[in-house]
C-alpha positions, 0 to 999 in steps of 0.5 A: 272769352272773358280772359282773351280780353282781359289779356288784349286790354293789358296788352294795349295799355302796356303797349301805349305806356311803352310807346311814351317811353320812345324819344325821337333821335336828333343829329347835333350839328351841321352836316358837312357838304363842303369847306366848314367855314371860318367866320366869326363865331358866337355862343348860342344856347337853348333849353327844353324842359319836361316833367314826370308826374306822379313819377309815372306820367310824362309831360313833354320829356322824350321831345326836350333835345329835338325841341332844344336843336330846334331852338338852337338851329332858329338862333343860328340863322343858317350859320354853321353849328358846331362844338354842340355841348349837352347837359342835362339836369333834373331835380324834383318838385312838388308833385314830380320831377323836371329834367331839362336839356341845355344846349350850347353850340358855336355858330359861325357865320358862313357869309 
C-alpha cells in the first residue's frame, strides 16, 4: 500500500511539473476574410518577459508570445496586422534566467 502511494504522489507531482512546461499556441497575424488593405502602415511592437527561478521554476514564461500578440492587437486597434517578426532573447540573473519575446508588426490602417 505504502509503495502504490508513494508511486500516485511521484505521478502527481510529475504530472504537475509537466503541465508548467505547456505554452499556449498563438496565430500571428490577421486572418484573411477578404481584400488585405492598402492604407498607411506603422511599426507597432510589443514585449513579454518571464523568468525561470532557480533554473527550475517557471514565472510567466509559457504565456509571454500570447501576452505579447495580445499587446500588439491592442496597439493595432483593429487595423490589419501583418509582417509579424519574432525574436527572442534570454540572459541570466542573479537568482534565474528571463527570456523575452519581442514582437514587432505592420498595421496597416484598414479605413
Amino acid at each position: 500500500m505504502k509503495t502504490l502511494t508513494q508511486r500516485l504522489t511521484l505521478a502527481g507531482a510529475t504530472l504537475a511539473l509537466l503541465a508548467g512546461c505547456a505554452g499556449q499556441a498563438v496565430q500571428l497575424g490577421s486572418r484573411v476574410s477578404g481584400p488585405i488593405p492598402t492604407g498607411q502602415s506603422r511599426v507597432i511592437t510589443a514585449e513579454a518577459c518571464g523568468f525561470q527561478l532557480l533554473l527550475f521554476i517557471p514565472i510567466a514564461i509559457n504565456g509571454r508570445m500570447a501576452s505579447a500578440y495580445e499587446e500588439l492587437e491592442r496597439q493595432a486597434a483593429g487595423d490589419f496586422i501583418t509582417d509579424v517578426e519574432v525574436q527572442e532573447r534570454w540572459g541570466y540573473r542573479f537568482v534565474g534566467t528571463q527570456y523575452c519575446t519581442e514582437l514587432r508588426a505592420k498595421a496597416i490602417s484598414a479605413r
